[in-house]
C-alpha positions as CSV (number, residue, x, y, z in Angstrom):
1,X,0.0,0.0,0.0
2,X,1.1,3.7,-0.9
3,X,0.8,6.4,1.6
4,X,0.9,9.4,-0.1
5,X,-1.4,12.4,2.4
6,X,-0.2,14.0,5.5
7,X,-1.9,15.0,8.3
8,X,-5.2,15.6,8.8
9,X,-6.5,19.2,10.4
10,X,-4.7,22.4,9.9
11,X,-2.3,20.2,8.1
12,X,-4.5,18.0,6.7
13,X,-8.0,17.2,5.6
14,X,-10.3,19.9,6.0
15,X,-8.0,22.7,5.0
16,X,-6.6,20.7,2.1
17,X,-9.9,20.7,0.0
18,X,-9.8,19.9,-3.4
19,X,-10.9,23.0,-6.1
20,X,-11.8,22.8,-9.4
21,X,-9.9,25.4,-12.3
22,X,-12.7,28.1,-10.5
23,X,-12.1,27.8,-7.3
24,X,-15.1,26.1,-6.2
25,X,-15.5,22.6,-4.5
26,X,-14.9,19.8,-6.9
27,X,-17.6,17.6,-8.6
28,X,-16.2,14.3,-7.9
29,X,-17.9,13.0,-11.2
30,X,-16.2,15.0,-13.1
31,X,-13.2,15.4,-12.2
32,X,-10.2,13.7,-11.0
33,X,-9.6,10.1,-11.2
34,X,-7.4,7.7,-13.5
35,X,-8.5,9.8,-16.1
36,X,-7.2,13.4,-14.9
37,X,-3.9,11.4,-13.5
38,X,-3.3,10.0,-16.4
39,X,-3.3,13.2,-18.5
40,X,-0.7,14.6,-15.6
41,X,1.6,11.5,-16.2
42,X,2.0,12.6,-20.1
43,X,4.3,15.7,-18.5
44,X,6.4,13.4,-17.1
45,X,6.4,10.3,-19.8
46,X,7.7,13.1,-21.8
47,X,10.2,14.7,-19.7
48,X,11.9,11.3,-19.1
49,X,11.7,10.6,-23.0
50,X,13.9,14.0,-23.2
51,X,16.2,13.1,-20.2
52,X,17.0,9.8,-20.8
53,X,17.4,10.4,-24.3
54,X,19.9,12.9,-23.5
55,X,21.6,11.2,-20.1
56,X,21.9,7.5,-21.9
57,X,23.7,8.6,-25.0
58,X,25.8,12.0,-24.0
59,X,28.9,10.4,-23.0
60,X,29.6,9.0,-26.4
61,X,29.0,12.5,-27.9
62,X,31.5,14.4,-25.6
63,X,34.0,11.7,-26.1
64,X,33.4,9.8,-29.8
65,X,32.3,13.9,-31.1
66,X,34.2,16.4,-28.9
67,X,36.8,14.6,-28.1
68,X,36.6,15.0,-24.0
69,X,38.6,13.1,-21.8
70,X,36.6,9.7,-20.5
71,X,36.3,11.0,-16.7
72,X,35.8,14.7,-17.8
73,X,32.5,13.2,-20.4
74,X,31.4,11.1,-17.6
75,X,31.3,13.9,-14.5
76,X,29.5,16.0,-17.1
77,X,26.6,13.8,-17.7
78,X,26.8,13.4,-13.7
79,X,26.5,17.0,-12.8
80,X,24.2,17.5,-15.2
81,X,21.6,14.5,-13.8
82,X,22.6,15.6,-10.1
83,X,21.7,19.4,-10.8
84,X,18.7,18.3,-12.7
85,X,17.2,16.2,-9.4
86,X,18.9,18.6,-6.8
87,X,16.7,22.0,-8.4
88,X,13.6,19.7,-7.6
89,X,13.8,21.1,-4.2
90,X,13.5,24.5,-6.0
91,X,10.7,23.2,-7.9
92,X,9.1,21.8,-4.8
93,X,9.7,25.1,-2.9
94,X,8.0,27.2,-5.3
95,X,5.3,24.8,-5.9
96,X,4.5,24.7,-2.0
97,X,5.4,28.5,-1.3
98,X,3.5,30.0,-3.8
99,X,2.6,28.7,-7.3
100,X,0.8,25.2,-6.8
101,X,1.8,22.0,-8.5
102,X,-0.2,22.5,-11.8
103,X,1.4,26.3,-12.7
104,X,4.8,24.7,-11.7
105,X,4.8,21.9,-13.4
106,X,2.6,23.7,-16.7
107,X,5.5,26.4,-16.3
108,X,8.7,24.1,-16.1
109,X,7.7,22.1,-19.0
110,X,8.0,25.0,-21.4
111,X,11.1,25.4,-20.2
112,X,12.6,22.1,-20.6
113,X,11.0,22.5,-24.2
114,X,12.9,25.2,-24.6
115,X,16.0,23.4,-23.9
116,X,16.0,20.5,-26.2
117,X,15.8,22.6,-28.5
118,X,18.8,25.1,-27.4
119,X,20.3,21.3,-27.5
120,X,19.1,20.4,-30.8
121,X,20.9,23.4,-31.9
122,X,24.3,23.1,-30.2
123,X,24.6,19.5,-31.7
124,X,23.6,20.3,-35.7
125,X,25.9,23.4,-35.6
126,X,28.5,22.7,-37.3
127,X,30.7,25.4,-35.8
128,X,29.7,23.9,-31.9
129,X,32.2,20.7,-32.5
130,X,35.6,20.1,-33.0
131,X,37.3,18.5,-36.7
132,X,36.7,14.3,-36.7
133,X,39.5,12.4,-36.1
134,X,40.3,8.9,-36.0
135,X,38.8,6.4,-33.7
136,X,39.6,7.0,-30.3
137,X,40.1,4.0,-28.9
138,X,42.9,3.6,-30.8
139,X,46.0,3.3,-29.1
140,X,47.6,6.3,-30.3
141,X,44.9,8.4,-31.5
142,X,45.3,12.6,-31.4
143,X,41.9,14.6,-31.5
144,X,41.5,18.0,-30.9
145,X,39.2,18.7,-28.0
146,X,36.4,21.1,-28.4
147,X,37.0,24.4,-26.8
148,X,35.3,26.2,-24.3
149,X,33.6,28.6,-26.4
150,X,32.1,25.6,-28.3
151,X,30.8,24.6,-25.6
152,X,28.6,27.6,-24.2
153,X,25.6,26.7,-25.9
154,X,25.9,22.5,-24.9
155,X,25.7,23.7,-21.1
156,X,23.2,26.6,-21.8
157,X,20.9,24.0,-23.3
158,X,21.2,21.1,-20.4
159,X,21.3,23.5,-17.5
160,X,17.7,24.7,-19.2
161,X,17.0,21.0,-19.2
162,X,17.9,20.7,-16.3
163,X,16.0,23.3,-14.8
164,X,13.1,22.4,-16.8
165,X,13.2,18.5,-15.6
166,X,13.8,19.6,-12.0
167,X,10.4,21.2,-11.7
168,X,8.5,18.5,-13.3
169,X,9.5,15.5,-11.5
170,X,9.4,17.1,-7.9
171,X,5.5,17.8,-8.5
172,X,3.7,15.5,-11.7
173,X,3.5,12.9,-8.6
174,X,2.1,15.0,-6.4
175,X,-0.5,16.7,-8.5
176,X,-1.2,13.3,-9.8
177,X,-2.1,12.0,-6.2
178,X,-4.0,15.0,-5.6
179,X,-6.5,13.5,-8.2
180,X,-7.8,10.9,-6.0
181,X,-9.5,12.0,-2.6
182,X,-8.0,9.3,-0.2
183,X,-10.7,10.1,2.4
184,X,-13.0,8.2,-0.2
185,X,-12.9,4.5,0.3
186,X,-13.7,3.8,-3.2
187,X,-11.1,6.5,-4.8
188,X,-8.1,5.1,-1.7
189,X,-8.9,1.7,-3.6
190,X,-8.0,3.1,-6.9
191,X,-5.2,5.2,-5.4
192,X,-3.2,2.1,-3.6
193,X,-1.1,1.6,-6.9
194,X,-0.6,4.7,-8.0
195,X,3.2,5.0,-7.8
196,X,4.1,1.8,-9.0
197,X,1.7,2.8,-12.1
198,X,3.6,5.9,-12.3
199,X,6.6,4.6,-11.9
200,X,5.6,2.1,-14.9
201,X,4.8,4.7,-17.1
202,X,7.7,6.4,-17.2
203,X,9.8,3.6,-17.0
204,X,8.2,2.8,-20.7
205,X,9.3,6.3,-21.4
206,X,12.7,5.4,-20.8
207,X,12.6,2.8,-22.9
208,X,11.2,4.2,-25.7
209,X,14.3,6.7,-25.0
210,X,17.1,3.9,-25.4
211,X,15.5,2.1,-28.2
212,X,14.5,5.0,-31.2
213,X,16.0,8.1,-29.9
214,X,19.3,6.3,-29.1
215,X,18.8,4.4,-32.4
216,X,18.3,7.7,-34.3
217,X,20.8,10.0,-32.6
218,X,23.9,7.6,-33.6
219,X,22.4,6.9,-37.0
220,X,20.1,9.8,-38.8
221,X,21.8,12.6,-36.2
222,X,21.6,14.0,-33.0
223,X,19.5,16.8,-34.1
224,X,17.0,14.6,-35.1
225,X,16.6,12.5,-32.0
226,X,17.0,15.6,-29.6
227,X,14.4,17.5,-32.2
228,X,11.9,14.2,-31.8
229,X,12.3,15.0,-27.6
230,X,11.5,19.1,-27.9
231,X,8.1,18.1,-30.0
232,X,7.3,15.2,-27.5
233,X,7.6,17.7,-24.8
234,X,5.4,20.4,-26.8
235,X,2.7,17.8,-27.4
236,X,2.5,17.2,-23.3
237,X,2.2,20.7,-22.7
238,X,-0.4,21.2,-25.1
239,X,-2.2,17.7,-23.4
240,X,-1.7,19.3,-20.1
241,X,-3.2,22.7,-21.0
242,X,-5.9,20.7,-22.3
243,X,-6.8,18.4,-19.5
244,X,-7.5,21.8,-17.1
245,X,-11.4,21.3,-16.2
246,X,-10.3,17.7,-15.2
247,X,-8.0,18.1,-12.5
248,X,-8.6,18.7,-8.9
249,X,-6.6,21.7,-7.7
250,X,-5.5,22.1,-3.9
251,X,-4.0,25.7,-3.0
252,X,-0.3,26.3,-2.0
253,X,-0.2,27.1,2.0
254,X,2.9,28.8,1.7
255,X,6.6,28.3,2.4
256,X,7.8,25.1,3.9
257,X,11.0,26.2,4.7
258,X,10.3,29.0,6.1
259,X,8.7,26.7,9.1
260,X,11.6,24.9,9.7
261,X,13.9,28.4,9.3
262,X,11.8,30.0,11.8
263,X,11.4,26.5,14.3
264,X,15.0,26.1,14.2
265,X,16.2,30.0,14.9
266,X,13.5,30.1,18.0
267,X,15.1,27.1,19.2
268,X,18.7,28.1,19.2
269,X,17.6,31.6,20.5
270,X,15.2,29.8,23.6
271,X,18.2,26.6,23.9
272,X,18.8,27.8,27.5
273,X,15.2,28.3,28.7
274,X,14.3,25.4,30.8
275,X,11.4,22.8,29.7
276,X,8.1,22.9,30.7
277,X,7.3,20.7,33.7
278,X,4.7,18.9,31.1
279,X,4.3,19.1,27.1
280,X,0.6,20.6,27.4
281,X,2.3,24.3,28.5
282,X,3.7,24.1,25.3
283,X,2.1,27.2,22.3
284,X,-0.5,25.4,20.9
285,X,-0.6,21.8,22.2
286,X,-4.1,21.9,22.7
287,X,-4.7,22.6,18.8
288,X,-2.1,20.7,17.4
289,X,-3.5,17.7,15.1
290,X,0.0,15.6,15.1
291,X,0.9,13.7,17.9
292,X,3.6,15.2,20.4
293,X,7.0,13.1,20.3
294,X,9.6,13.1,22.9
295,X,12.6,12.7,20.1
296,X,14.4,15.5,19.1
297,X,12.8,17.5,22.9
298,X,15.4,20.5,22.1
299,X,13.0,21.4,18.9
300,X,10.7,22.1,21.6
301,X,12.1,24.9,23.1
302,X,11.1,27.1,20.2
303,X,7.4,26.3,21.1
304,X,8.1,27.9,24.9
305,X,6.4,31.2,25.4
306,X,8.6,34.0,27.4
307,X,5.3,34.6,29.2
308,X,2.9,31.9,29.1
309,X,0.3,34.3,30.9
310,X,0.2,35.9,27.5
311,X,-2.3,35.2,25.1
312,X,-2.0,38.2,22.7
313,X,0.5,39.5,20.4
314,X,3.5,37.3,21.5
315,X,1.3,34.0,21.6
316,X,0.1,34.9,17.5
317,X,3.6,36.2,16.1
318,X,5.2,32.8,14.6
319,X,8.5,34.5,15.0
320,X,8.3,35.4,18.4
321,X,7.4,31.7,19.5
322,X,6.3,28.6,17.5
323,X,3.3,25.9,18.1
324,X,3.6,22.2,18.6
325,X,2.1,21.9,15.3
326,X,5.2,23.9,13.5
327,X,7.6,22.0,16.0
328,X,6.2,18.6,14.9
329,X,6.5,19.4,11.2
330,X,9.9,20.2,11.5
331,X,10.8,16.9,13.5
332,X,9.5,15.0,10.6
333,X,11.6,16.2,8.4
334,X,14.3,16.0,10.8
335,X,13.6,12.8,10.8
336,X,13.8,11.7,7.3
337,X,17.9,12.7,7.0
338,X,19.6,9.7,8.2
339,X,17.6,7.4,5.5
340,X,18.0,10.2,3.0
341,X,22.2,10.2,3.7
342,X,21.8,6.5,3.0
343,X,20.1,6.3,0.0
344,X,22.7,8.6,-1.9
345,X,25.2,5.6,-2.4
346,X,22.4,3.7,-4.7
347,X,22.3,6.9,-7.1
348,X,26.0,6.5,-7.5
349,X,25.9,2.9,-8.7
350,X,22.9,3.7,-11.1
351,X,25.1,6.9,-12.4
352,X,27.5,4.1,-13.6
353,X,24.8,3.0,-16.7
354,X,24.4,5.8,-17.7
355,X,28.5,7.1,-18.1
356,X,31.3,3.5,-17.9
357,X,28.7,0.9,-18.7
358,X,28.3,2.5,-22.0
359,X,31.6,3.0,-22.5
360,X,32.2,-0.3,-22.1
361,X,30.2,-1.5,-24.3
362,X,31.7,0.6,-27.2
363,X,34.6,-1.2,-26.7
364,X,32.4,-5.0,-27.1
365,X,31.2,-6.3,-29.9
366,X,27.5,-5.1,-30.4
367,X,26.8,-6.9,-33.5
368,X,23.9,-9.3,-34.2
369,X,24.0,-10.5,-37.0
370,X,24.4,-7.3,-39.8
371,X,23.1,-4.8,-37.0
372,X,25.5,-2.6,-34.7
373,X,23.6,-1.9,-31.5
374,X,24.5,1.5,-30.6
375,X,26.3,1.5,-27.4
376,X,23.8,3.5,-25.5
377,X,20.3,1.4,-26.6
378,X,21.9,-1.6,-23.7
379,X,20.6,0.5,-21.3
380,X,17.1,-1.0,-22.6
381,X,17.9,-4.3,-20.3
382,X,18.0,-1.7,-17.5
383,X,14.5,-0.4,-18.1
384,X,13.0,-3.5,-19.0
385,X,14.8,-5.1,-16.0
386,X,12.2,-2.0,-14.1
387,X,9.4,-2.8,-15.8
388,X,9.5,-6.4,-14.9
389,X,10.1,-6.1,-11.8
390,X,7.5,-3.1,-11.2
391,X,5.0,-5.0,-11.9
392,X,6.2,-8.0,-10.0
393,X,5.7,-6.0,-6.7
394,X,2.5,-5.1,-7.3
395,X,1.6,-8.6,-8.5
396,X,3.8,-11.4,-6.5
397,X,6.2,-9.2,-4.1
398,X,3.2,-7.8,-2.3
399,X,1.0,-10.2,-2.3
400,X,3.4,-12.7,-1.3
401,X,4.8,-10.3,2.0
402,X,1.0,-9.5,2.7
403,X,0.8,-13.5,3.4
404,X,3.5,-14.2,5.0
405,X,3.1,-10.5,7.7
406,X,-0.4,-10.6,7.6
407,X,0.3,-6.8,7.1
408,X,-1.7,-4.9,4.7
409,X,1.0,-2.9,3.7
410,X,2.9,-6.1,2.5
411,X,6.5,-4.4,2.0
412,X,6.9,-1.4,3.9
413,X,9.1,1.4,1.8
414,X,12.2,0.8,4.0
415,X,12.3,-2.8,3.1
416,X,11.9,-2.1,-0.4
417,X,14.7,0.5,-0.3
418,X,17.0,-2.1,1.6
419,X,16.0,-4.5,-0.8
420,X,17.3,-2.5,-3.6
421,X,21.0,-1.0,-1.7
422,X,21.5,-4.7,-1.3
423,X,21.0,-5.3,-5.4
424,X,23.3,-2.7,-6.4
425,X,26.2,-3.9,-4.6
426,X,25.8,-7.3,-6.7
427,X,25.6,-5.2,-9.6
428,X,28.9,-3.4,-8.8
429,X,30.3,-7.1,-8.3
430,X,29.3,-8.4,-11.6
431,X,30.4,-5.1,-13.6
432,X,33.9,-5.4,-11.9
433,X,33.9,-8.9,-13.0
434,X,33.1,-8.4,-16.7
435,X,35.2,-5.5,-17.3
436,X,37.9,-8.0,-15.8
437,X,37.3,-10.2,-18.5
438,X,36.5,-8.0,-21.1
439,X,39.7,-6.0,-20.5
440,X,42.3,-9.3,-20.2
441,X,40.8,-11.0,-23.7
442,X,41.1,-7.5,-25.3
443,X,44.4,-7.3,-24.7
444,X,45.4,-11.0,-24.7
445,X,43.8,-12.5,-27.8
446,X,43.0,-9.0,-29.2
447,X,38.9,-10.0,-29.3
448,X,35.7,-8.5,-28.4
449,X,33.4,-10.2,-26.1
450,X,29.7,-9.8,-26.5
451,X,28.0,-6.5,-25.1
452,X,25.9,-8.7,-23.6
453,X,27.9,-9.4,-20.7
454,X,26.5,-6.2,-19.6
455,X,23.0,-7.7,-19.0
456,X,23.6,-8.4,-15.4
457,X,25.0,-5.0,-13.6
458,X,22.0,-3.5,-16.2
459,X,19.4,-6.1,-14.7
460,X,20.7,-6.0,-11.2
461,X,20.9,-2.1,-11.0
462,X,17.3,-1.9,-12.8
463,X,15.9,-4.8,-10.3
464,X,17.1,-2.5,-7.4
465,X,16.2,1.1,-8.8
466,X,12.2,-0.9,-9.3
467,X,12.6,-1.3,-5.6
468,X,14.6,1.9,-3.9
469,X,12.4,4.5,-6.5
470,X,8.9,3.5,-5.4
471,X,10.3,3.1,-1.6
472,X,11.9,6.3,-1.3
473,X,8.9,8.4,-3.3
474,X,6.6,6.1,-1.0
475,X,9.0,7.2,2.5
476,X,9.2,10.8,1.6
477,X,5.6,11.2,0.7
478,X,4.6,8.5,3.9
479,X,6.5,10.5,6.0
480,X,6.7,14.4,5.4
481,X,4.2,16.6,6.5
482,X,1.1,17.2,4.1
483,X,2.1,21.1,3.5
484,X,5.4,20.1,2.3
485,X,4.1,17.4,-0.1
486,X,6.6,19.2,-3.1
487,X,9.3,19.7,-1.4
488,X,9.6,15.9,0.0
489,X,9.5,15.0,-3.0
490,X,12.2,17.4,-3.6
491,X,13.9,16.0,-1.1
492,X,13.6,12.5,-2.8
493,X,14.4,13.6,-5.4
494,X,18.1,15.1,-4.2
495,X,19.3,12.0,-3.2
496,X,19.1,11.1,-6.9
497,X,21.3,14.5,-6.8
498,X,23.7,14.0,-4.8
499,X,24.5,10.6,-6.2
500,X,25.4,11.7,-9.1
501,X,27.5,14.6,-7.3
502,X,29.1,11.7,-5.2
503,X,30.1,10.4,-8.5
504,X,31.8,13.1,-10.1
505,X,33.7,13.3,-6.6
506,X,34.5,10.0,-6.9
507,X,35.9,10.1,-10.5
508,X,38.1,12.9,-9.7
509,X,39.4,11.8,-6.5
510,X,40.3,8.0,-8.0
511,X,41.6,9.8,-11.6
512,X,43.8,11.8,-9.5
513,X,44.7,9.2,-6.4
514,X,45.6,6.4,-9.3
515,X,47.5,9.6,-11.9
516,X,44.7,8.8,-14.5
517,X,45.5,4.8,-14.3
518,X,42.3,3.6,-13.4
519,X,39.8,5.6,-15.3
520,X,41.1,6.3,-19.1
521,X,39.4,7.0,-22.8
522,X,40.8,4.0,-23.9
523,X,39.5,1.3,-21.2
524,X,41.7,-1.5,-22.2
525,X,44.8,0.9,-20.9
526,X,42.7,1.4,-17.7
527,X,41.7,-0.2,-14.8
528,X,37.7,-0.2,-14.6
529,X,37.1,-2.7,-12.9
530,X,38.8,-1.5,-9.8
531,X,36.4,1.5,-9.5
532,X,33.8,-0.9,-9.5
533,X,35.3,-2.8,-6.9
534,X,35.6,0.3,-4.6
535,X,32.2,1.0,-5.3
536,X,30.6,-2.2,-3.6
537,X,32.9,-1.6,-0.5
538,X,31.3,1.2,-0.3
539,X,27.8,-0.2,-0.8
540,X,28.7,-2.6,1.3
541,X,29.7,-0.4,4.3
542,X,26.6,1.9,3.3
543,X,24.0,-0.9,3.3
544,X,25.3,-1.8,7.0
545,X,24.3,2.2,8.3
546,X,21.2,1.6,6.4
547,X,19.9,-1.2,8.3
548,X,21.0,0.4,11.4
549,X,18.8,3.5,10.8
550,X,16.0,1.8,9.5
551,X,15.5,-0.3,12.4
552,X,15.8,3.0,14.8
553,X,12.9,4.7,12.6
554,X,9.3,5.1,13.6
555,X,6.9,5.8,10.7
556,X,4.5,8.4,11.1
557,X,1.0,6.0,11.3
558,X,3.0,4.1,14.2
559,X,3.0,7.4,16.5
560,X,0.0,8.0,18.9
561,X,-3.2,10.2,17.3
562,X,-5.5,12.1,19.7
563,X,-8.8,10.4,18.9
564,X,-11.3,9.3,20.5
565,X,-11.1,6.3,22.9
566,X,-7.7,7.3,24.0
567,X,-5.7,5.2,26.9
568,X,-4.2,7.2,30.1
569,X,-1.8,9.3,28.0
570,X,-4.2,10.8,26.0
571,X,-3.4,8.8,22.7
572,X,-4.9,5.6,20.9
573,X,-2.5,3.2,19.4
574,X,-2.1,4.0,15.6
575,X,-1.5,0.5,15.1
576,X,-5.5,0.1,17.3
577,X,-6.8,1.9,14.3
578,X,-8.6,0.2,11.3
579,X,-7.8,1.6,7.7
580,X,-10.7,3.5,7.6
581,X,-10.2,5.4,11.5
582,X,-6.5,6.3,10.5
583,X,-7.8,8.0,7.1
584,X,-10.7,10.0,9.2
585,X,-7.9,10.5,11.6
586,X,-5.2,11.4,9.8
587,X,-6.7,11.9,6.0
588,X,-4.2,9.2,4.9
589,X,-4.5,6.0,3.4
């Protein structure tokens, strides 16, 4: 099951109503629904086609075209996916603060229009590259490199992508869940799925990417293949426009981090006032529609009035003291950093597909029988690898964890997102162990071994991104208060980031540390393998810190609600409620 509300009360239901494009109440019958979702998940098929088609086949242009060095090509088409993920927090931010999800998301798809095109452009120029050389996997090959003004218009173009991409991702899945009211039994029914359906989609949008556009880019020409994404993304604008009168609309209440600013400066400023003898003395405790926790008590100090006989201007002025409710946002989102910190590592093993795996394969043999498979289309086991395994969680993973917990949740998102840390340090293990063999009969017999040794790491990294993307979206939705919906998905989202960030590091450091040994344009002088090898160390070490943090974390539905029928402290059980008390409770599935 997918959680994806908050909290219910001034965070939650009754001041998160659902408007139609005029402001008034929805009509349930007309709008929302699979329908109205649907429409919203065109945005995002489309961005993806445009990303992946630019991510999965980029490092073969900067090296094969501009003749960039192998670690300078791949921490380009790194920092390029890290800032992409790492401005959805921006995207969230402004979606929360002030714009809404739809105007975001309608907005940031123009731009990212705009920048497939600006790409379209720097790679048809003719004046934009450098003159072709020989091969450069030749042993002693000497390309001129493009210069820097050749290159203004390459990073003008993806940093407009990237800005673009950044706003779309960190809000088409929560407008999309906004379409189904989840206080509804029949509509939370409809709604259980919806990220693995989601997920699904765009996965086939990825595909699509690897097999034409990859296919087109290497043999009719870049500019047609980036020229295919920029109408694609056009088309979804135009579908999005068009879908308006469907949707179900909920307002922006304003800026997220502005709360935990404020929270945090009271806190520090109040950090010698003593506690209250009890929580209840506490600014709003009365009011407050989350449950009071005892973890992370030195929050609470910003929720301590100078003068709790007041009750008039200092008791109203949020930055004179906070309420519980503002307090017990902030913990939440405290809260969700140590899982965050650990799910960075994954994103750095998945960076690897999209940089060295396809360099490795240019260096395979990719024919079958008169066809040469262009290096980047491989990635296709990765995202059929997804698909596959997508829709064996909803089908067999879930149902098969439902029986054996007799939980209704069947895998809760933590164990999906162990599940998947644990996958991509087999992946690391298999890629260090073909590039082994790959690199000693290259340089032995002087042969090519199939590209296909590359299924594994693609199906084991794919099997574990199916498993760590819809548990992460599912923990950061789950677990982030309601009012910052966007911006935990933001914060989702720059784990994604900073993986990629953690790789570029991590090519530089090793390029320099090994004086350019290990990591090389011409593999079969390099040592490969060995960067993979350091890689699931790391994992390794990583996926140990995971499990100790997920076994220390409380989800939110486990904490004690202020119902009715509460025992002596005030609280009923979460875990007392049925499915239908915790959503009129908490207006959350």
């Amino acid at each position: 099951m997918v959680l994806a509300a908050g909290l219910g009360g001034e965070d939650g239901a009754h001041n998160d109503l659902a408007v139609d494009f005029r402001g008034i109440p929805v009509d349930k019958s007309r709008t929302g629904g699979w329908l109205a979702a649907g429409l919203i998940l065109v945005t995002e098929l489309s961005e993806r086609i445009c990303v992946m088609g630019i991510s999965m086949n980029l490092v073969t242009y900067l090296v094969g075209v501009l003749h960039i060095s192998s670690a300078k090509s791949a921490n380009m088409v790194t920092n390029f996916m890290g800032t992409l993920n790492l401005l959805g927090l921006f995207g969230g931010f402004l979606a929360d603060a002030k714009l809404g999800r739809y105007l975001t998301v309608a907005i940031f798809a123009i731009i990212t229009a705009l920048g497939v095109s600006l790409l379209t452009a720097a790679t048809t120029i003719p004046s934009m590259r450098p003159p072709p050389c020989d091969d450069y996997r030749k042993q002693n090959h000497q390309c001129i490199e493009v210069k820097g003004n050749q290159l203004v218009l390459l990073y003008a173009a993806l940093y407009t992508v990237a800005l673009g991409g950044g706003g779309i991702k960190s809000n088409v899945s929560g407008f999309g869940s906004d379409q189904f009211d989840q206080t509804d039994p029949k509509e939370e029914k409809t709604m259980i799925f919806f990220f693995n359906r989601f997920y699904f989609c765009i996965s086939m949008g990825s595909l699509f990417a690897v097999i034409v556009l990859v296919y087109v880019q290497d043999n009719v020409g870049r500019g047609w293949g980036y020229g295919i994404s920029a109408g694609t993304m056009v088309i979804a604008v135009a579908v999005l426009i068009c879908g308006t009168p469907r949707y179900r609309f909920k307002k922006p209440r304003g800026s997220p981090l502005t709360i935990i600013w404020r929270v945090s400066l009271l806190a520090w400023k109040k950090r010698r006032h003593p506690y209250p003898s009890h929580p209840s003395l506490l600014n709003g405790y009365d009011s407050a529609t989350v449950p009071y926790s005892e973890k992370l008590k030195c929050l609470d100090k910003a929720a301590i009035m100078d003068d709790p006989t007041s009750i008039g201007a200092q008791k109203n002025d949020p930055w004179i003291v906070s309420t519980v409710m503002e307090v017990e946002e902030v913990k939440m989102v405290v809260k969700l950093i140590p899982i965050w910190s650990t799910c960075i590592l994954f994103w750095t093993v998945y960076s690897q597909m999209t940089t060295f795996t396809i360099e490795q394969a240019t260096f395979m043999d990719r024919k079958v029988g008169s066809l040469v498979i262009p290096s980047g289309s491989y990635s296709t086991f990765l995202f059929i690898t997804i698909l596959l395994f997508t829709s064996l969680n909803e089908r067999l993973f879930v149902p098969l964890a439902r029986k054996l917990t007799h939980n209704a949740q069947g895998l809760t998102s933590l164990q999906r997102i162990g599940a998947g840390l644990f996958l991509s340090i087999l992946a690391m293990v298999a890629a260090a162990s073909v590039e082994k063999e790959r690199r000693e009969t290259a340089i032995q017999q002087s042969t090519k071994i199939s590209a296909f040794w590359l299924v594994p790491q693609y199906f084991l990294v794919g099997a574990g991104e199916a498993f760590v993307y819809v548990g992460q979206l599912e923990f950061f939705i789950r677990e982030a208060p309601a009012r910052m919906k966007s911006m935990s998905t933001g914060l989702f989202l720059s784990t994604i980031s900073m993986g990629f960030f953690v790789s570029s590091l991590l090519v530089s450091l090793v390029d320099k540390a090994t004086k350019k040994i290990w990591l090389r344009s011409n593999l079969n002088k390099g040592r490969l393998n060995n960067f993979y090898w350091l890689l699931a160390v790391l994992g390794g070490l990583n996926f140990f810190v995971f499990l100790a943090f997920a076994r220390g974390h409380q989800y939110k539905v486990q904490h004690y609600i202020k119902p009715k029928n509460c025992n002596e402290k005030g609280f009923k059980p979460a875990g007392d409620l049925t499915a239908l008390e915790m959503v009129k409770e908490e207006g959350m599935i």
